[in-house]
N, C-alpha and C positions, 0 to 999 in steps of 0.2 A: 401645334405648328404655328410658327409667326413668318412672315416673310418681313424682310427689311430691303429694299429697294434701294440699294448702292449707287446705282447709275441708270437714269431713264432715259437720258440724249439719244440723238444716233447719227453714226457719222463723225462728228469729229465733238470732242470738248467743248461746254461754251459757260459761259462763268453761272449759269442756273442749272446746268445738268451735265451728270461728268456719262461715258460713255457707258454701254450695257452690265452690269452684273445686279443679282436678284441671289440674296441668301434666304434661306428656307433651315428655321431653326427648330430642334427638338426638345422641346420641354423635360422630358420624362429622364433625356441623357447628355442632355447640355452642349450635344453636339451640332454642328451644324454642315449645310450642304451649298456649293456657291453652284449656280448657272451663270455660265459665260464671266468672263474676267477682262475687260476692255482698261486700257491703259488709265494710268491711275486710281485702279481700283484698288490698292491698298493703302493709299491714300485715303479714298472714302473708309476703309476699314478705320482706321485709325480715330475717326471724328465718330464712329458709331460704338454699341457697346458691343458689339463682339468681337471676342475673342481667337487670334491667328492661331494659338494652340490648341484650338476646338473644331477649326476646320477639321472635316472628314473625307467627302468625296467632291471633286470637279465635275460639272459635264459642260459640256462644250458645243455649241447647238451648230456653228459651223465657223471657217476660220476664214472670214474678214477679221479685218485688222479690228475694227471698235468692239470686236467680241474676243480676244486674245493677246491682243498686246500686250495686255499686264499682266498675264500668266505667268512668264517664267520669272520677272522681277518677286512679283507674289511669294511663289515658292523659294525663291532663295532666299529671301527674308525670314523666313518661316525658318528656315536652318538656323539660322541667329537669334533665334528663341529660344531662353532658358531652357534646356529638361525637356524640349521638344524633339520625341521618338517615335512618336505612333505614324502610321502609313496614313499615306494620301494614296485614294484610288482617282484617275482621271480620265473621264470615258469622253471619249468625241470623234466625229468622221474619222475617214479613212484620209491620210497626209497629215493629221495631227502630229502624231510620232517624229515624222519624218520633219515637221518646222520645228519642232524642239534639240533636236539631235544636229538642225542645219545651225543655230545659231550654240548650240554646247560644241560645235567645231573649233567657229570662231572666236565662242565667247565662253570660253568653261568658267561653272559654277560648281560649286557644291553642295550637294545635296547630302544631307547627314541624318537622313531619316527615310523608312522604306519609300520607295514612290514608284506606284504601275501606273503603266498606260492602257485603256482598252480600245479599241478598237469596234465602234458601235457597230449594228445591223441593224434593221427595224425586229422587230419585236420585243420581247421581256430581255432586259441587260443585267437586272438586279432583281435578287428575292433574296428577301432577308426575315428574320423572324417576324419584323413589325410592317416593312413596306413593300412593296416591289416597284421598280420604274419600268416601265414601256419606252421605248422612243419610235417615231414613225416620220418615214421623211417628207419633206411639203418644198414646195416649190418657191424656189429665189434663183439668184444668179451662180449661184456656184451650192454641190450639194450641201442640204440643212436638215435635222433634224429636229422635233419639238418633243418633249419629255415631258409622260403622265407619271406622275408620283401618288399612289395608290396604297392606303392605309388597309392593312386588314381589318376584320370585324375584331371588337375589344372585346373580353369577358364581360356578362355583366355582374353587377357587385354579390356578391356572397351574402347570405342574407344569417348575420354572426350569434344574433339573438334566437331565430329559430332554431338553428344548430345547436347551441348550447341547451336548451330546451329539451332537443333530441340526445342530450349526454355525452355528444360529442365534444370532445378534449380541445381547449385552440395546440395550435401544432401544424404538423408534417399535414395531418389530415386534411384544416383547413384548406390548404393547397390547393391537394388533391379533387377537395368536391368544387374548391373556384374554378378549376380547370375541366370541369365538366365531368369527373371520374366514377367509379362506381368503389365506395370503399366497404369494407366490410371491421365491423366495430367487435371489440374483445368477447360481447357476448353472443355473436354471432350475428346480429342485425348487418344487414344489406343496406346502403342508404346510395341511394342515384343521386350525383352533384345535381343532374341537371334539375330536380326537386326543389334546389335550395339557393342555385344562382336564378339572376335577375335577365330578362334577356339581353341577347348580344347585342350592342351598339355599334351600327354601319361606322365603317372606316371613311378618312378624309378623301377628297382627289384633288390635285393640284397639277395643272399643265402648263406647261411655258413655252409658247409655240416657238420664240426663236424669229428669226427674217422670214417672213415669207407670204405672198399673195392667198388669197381666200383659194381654199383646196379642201376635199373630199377627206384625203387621210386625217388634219388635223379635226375637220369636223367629227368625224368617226371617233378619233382618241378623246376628243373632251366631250364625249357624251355622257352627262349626267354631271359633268366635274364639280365640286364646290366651288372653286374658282379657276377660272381661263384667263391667264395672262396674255395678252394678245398684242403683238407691236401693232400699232396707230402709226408710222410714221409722217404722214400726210390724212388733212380732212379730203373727203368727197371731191373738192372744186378743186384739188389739185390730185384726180384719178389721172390724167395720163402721165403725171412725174411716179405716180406707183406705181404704174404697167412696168412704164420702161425702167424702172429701175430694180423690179422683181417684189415690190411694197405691196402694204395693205394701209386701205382710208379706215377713217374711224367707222362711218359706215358700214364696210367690208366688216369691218372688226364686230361689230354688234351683229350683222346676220350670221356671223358663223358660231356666237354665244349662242343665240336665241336656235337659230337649227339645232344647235348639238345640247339644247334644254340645259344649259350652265348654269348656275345658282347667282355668281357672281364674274362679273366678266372687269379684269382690270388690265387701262389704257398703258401702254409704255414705249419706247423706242421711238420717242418724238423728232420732231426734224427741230432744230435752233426756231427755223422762220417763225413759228409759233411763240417765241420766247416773250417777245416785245408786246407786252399788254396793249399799246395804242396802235398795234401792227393792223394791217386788212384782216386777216385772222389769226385768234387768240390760240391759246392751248386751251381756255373755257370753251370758245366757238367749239374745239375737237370734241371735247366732252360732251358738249349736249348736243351733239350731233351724233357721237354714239346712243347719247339716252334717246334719243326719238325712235331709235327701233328697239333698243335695248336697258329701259331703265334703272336697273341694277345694276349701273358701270359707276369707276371709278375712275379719275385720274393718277396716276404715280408720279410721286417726285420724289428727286434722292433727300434719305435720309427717312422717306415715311414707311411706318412699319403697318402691318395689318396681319391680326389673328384669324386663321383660320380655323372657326369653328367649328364641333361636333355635331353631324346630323343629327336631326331628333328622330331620325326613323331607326325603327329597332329592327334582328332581322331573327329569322324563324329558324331557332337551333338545328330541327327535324330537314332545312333543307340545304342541301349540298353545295349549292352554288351559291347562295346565299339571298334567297327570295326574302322579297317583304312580308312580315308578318301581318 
């Protein structure tokens, strides 16, 4: 999984940070996933290496304008890509639909490749063979959601050399005992995959909380997460411009990493004022003011990308829910 951070600002454009989108890319299928799509984001697409005919799914954490603007421009361009046919799924609150269909009144486009909309709720919205997402709603000015992106447990490796040992054929077989199976060999021998794979490897977790003040649900969904993206858009000394305006300080932002025991906690959805290095306060000030409760933060800025990597914890075949071994 790599994230590439499209757009950190928040609020409006300003010539160091263009407005929110956050891609989250798939190694294994080349595919990729955008959260929030704030105007000009495919612009930022264009100066990065990814690819608009790889886009997969939207989700849409809520619909201010610096989180949707660039949506429908997005997908219409995306039509005017060679040999691009595959579906876009696009999940976001409820009146998502209803802003796309208001401006396809006035403003028809064409879309020439499948495209749904869903309509979120809090719990599980996607299970797919490799991930599932959650979303859970948190508190701003108008309703928002934050979205856990949840990796299943991976097989571990097939161990190719003792099998051949045991006279087993490479093949269909192979497969079978990766996948944990019980196969039964020409001479009648019984062999249990789980004998000859390596243990399972814990799945990633990735959350992106979206706009929203320090709240219970989002603590509760990035519990454990490898990384919590978390909006900053003001530090600490400007806590009453983040009340009133439905925000979280960088502070807020490191307590609610550090309660919900996050791995990696990264800053984004900055306000401009931060922008001017010789300003009263920097975008570094935000930073290390998140690190003072929470040292394993980072700052985002567009254009920088970050892997996230595989837990080294492994987990116990024998247990269902998927305990530590």
């Amino acid at each position: 999984m790599i994230l590439s951070f499209l757009g950190t600002g928040s609020g409006v454009p300003s010539t160091k940070r263009n407005v929110s989108a956050i891609a989250l890319s798939f190694r294994k299928t080349g595919k990729w996933w955008l959260f929030d799509c704030g105007e000009g984001t495919q612009h930022q697409l264009l100066k990065s290496p990814l690819k608009i005919s790889q886009l997969e799914k939207i989700f849409i954490t809520h619909l201010h304008g610096d989180h949707i603007f660039g949506l429908l421009g997005l997908l219409a361009s995306r039509s005017l890509s060679a040999r691009v046919e595959t579906r876009i799924d696009v999940y976001g609150p409820p009146g998502l639909f209803d802003y796309v269909q208001a401006v396809q009144a006035v403003s028809p486009m064409h879309i020439g490749y499948p495209l749904f909309f869903h309509t979120i709720e809090p719990g599980m919205i996607l299970d797919t063979d490799e991930v599932t997402v959650t979303c859970a709603p948190v508190q701003h000015r108008v309703p928002a959601f934050a979205y856990a992106i949840e990796e299943k447990p991976i097989s571990g490796a097939l161990q190719v050399e003792k099998a051949k040992e045991l006279g087993i054929p490479p093949g269909p077989l192979f497969g079978a005992l990766k996948r944990g199976e019980t196969v039964v060999l020409e001479d009648g021998r019984t062999i249990e995959g789980n004998t000859l794979v390596g243990p399972m490897q814990a799945g990633r977790k990735v959350v992106v909380s979206g706009d929203t003040m320090p709240c219970e649900a989002l603590q509760q969904l990035a519990h454990d997460a490898d990384v919590l993206i978390h909006e900053s858009t003001y530090a600490h000394v400007h806590l009453e411009l983040a009340v009133r305006s439905g925000h979280s300080t960088a502070r807020q932002a490191a307590e609610i990493a550090k309660a919900a025991k996050a791995k990696q906690l990264i800053l984004t959805h900055i306000s401009p004022r931060y922008d001017d290095p010789e300003g009263e306060w920097t975008a570094l000030q935000v930073l290390e003011e998140a690190r003072q409760t929470f040292p394993n933060t980072e700052l985002a800025h567009d254009f920088w990308q970050y892997e996230v990597k595989r837990p080294r914890g492994i987990l116990d075949r024998d247990d269902p829910n998927g305990g530590t071994a």
